[in-house]
One Martini backbone bead per residue (centre of mass of N, CA, C, O) as a GRO file, in nm:
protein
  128
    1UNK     BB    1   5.595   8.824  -6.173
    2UNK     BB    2   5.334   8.974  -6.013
    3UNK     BB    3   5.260   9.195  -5.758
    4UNK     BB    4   4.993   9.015  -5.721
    5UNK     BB    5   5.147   8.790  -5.622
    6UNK     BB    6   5.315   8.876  -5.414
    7UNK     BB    7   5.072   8.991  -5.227
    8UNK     BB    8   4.932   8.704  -5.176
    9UNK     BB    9   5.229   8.584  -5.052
   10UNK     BB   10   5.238   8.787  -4.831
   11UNK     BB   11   4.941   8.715  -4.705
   12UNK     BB   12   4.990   8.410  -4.659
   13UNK     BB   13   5.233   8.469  -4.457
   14UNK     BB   14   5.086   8.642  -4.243
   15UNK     BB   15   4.868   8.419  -4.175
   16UNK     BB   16   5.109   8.205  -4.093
   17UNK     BB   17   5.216   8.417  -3.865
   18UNK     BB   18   4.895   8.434  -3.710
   19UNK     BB   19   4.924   8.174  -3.613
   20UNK     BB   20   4.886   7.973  -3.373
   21UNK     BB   21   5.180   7.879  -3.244
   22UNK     BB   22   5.357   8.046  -3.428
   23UNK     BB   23   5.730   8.006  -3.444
   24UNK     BB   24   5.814   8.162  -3.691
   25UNK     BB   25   5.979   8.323  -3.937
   26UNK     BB   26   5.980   8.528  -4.184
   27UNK     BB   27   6.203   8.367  -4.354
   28UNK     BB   28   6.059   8.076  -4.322
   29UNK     BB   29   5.778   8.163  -4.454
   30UNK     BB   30   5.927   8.249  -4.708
   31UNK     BB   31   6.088   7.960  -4.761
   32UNK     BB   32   5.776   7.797  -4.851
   33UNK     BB   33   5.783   7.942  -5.169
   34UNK     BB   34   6.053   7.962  -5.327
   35UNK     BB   35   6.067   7.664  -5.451
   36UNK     BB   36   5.755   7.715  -5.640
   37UNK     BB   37   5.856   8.089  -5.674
   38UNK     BB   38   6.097   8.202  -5.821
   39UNK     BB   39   5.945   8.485  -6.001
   40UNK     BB   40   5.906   8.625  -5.719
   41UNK     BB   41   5.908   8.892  -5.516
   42UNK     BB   42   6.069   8.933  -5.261
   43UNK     BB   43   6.204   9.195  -5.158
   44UNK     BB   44   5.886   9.285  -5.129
   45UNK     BB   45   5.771   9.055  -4.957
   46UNK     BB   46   5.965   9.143  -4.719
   47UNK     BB   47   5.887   9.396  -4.688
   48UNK     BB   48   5.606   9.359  -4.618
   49UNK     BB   49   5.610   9.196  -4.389
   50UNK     BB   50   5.775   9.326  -4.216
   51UNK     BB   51   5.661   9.593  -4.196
   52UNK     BB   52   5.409   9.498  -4.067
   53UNK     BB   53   5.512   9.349  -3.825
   54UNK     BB   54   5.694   9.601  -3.716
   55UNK     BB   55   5.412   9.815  -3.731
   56UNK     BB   56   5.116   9.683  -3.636
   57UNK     BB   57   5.006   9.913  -3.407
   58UNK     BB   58   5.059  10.156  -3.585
   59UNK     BB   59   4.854  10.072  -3.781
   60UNK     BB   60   4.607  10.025  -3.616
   61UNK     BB   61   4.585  10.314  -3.553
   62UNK     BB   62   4.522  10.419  -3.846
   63UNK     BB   63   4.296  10.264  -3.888
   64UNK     BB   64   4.045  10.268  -3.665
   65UNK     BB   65   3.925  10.531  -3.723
   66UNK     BB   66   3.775  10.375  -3.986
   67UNK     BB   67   3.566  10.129  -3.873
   68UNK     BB   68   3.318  10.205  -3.721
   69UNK     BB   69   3.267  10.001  -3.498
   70UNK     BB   70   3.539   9.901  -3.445
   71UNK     BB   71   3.790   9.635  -3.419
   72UNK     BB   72   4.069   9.475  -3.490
   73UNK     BB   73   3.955   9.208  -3.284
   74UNK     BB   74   3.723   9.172  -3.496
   75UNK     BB   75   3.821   9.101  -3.723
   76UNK     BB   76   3.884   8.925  -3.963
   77UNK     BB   77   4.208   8.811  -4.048
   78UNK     BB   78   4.228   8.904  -4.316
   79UNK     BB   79   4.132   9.198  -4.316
   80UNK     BB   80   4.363   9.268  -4.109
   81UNK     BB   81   4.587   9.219  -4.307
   82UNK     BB   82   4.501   9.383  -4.553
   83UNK     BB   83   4.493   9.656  -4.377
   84UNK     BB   84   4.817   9.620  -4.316
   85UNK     BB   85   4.946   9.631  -4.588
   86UNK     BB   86   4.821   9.888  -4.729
   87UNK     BB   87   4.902  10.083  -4.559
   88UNK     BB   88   5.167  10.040  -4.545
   89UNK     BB   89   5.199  10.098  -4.853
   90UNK     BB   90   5.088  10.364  -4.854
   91UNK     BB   91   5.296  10.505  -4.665
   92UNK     BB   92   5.594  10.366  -4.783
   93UNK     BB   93   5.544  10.369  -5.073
   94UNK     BB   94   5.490  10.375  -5.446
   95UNK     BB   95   5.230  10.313  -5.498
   96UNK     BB   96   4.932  10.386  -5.640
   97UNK     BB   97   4.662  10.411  -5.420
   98UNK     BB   98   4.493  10.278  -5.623
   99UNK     BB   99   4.627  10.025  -5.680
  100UNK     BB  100   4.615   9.931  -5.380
  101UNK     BB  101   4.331   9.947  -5.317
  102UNK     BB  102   4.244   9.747  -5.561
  103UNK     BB  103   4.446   9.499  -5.447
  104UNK     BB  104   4.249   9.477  -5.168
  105UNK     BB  105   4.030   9.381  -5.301
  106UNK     BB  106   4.082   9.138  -5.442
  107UNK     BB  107   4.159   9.003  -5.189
  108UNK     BB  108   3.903   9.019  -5.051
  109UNK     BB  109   3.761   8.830  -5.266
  110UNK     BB  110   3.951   8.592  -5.234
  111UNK     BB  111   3.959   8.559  -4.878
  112UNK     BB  112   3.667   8.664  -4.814
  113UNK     BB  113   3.392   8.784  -4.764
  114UNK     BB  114   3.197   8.894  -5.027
  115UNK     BB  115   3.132   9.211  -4.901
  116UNK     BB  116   3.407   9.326  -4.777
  117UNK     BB  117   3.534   9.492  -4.974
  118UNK     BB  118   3.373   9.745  -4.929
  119UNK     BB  119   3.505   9.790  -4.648
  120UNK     BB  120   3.797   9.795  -4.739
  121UNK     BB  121   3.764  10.035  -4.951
  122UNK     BB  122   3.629  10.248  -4.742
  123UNK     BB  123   3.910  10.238  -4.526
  124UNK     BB  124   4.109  10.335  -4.728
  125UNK     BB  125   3.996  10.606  -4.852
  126UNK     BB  126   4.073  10.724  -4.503
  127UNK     BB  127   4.413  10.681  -4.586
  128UNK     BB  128   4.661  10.928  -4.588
   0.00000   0.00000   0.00000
């Protein structure tokens, strides 16, 4: 399977690992997709996930500054994850930027509000 679907299951178990009361482990919310999606690329989505998790304050520092008038705790919870995946591919991977910023924009197309796409795209675009 494609990086984009690995994307798409990466923010799926980031969500489902910032719901309310949840107590799984990354490797939990992770073994609940391996059964079903043996072809997606996993040490991508672990390195993704692991990544995000473990640098989240670092990611929001980077981030906020670009939000104009927003803080990370206003933003609706999809796009503060797909804001917080990309950054991080864009920090730490090899992806060229503007891969990620298109896959954050389709994401957010897939996952969030109408036109929130546009907001996604424009904080990513002044993200070093």
């Amino acid at each position: 399977m494609s990086r984009k679907e690995s994307r798409i299951q990466a923010f799926q178990t980031l969500f489902q690992l910032e719901m309310i009361n949840s107590d799984l482990t990354i490797e939990e919310a992770i073994s609940f997709i391996k059964d079903d999606n043996p072809d997606l690329e996993f040490d991508f989505i672990h390195w993704l996930v692991t990544g995000v998790k473990d640098h989240e304050a670092v990611l929001d520092k980077k981030i906020e500054p670009h939000l104009k008038d927003w803080k990370m705790d206003r933003l609706l919870k999809s796009d503060r994850i797909i804001l917080r995946m990309s950054t991080y591919e864009l920090q730490h991977g090899s992806t060229p930027h503007k891969v990620v910023i298109n896959e954050a924009v389709e994401l957010t197309k897939q996952f969030s509000d109408e036109d929130h796409y546009k907001f996604i795209n424009g904080v990513l675009s002044n993200i070093d």
